[in-house]
C-alpha positions as CSV (number, residue, x, y, z in Angstrom):
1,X,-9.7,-5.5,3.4
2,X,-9.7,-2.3,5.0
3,X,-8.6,0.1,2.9
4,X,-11.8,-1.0,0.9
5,X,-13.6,0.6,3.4
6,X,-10.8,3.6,3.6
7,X,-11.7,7.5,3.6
8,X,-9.1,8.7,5.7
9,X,-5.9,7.3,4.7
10,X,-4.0,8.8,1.6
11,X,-0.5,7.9,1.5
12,X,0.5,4.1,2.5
13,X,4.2,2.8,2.4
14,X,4.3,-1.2,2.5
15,X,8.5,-0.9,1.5
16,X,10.1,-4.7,2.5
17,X,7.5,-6.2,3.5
18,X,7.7,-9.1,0.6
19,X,4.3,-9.0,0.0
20,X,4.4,-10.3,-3.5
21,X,1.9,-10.7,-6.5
22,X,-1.1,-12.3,-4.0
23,X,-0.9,-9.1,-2.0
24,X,-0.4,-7.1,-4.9
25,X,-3.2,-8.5,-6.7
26,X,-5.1,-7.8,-3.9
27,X,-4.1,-3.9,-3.4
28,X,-5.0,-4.0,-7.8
29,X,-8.7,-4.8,-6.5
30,X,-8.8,-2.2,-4.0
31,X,-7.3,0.2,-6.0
32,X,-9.8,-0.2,-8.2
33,X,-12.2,1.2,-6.0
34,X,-10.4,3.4,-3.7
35,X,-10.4,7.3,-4.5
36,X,-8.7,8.5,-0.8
37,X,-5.3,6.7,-1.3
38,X,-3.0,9.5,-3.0
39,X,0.7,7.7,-2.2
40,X,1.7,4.0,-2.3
41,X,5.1,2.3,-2.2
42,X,5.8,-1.2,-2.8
43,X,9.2,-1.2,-3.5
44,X,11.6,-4.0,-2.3
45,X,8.5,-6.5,-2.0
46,X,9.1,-9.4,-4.4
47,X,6.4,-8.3,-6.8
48,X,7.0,-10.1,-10.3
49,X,5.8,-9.1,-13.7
50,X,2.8,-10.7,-12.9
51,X,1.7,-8.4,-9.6
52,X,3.3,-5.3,-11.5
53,X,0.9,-6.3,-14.7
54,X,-2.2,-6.4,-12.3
55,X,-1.5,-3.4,-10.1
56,X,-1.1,-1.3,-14.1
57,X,-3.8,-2.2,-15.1
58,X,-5.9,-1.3,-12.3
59,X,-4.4,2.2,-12.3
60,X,-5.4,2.6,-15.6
61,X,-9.0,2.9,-14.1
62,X,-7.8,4.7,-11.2
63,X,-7.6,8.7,-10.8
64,X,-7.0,9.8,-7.1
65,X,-3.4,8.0,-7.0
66,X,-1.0,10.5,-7.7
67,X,2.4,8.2,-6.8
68,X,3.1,5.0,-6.4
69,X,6.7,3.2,-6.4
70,X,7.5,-0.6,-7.2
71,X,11.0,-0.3,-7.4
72,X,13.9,-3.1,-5.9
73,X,11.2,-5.9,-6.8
74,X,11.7,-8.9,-9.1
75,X,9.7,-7.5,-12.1
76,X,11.3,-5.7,-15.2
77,X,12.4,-1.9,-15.2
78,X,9.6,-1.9,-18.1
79,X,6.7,-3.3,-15.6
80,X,7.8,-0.2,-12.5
81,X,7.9,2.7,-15.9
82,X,4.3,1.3,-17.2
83,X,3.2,1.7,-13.6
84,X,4.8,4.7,-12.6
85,X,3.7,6.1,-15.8
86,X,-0.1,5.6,-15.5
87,X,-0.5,7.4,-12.0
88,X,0.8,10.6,-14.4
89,X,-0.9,13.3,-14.8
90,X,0.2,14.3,-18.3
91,X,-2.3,12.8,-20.5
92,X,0.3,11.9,-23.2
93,X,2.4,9.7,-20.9
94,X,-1.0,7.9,-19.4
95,X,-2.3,7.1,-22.9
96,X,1.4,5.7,-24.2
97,X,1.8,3.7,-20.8
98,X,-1.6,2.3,-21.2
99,X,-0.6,1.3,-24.8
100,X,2.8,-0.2,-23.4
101,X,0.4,-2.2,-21.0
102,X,-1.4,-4.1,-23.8
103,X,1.4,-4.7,-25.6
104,X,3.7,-6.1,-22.4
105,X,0.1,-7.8,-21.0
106,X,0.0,-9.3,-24.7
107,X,3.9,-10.4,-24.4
108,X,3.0,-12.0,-21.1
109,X,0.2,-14.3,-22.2
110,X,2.7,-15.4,-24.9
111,X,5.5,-16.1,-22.5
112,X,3.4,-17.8,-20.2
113,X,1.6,-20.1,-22.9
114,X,5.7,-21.3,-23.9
115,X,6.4,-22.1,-20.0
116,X,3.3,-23.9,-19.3
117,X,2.4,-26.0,-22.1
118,X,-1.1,-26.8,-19.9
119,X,-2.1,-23.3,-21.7
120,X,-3.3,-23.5,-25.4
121,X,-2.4,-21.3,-28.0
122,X,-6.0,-20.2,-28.1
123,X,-6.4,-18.9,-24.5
124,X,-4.0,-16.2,-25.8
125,X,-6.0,-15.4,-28.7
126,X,-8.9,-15.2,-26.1
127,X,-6.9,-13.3,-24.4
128,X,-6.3,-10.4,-27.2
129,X,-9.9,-10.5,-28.5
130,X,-10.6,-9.4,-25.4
131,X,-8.2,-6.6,-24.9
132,X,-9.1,-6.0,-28.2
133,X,-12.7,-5.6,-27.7
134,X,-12.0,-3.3,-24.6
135,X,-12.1,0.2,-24.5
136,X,-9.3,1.0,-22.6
137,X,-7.2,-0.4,-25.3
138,X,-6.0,2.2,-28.1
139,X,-6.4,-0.1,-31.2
140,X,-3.4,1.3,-32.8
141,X,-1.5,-0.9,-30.3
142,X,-3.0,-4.0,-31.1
143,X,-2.0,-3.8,-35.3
């Protein structure tokens, strides 16, 4: 809640604090909206592909972050390079992690509708219409 309200603070380092997805989804919000916060590290916090999906794709709406680590956590190697890819600044990397983040946020609806039969084959197709229908999706990903 307070770095909401944060102009002062720019680098924060949350290392081992097993924080997992609910605070990372939280800090995904926040990050949203914060433009002080330059530096954050979450490594070693038992953030799985779902925290590490929701932190990328709040950073690809967010430009004052310049690092932020999420290694030594339970999601992929391909969730921590999306991420660490997206606080970039080389416009080429941004744009092809962005594209890596539609495709692996695509891959994760699919997954998820296997485990949990209580999801329907349809909210994934809601799902991708929407990403489809968004503009921070490059449409070439989604062929």
């Amino acid at each position: 809640r307070g770095l909401r309200l944060n102009t002062y603070l720019s680098s924060l380092d949350l290392s081992g604090n097993c924080i997992g997805d609910e605070a990372a989804a939280s800090l995904a919000e926040v990050l949203k909206k914060n433009n002080t916060l330059k530096r954050l590290v979450l490594s070693n916090n038992e953030v799985t592909n779902r925290g590490a999906r929701l932190l990328a794709e709040s950073l690809v709406l967010q430009n004052s972050l310049k690092h932020i680590s999420i290694i030594d956590n339970v999601c992929d190697d391909e969730w921590v390079g999306i991420v660490r890819d997206l606080v970039h600044v080389d416009t080429a990397e941004t744009a092809k992690a962005t594209e890596l983040l539609q495709v692996r946020t695509l891959r994760f609806y699919a997954s998820e509708t296997i485990r949990n039969k209580n999801l329907e084959i349809k909210d994934v197709d809601d799902k991708y219409q929407a990403l489809s229908n968004s503009e921070l999706v490059p449409k070439s990903s989604l062929k």
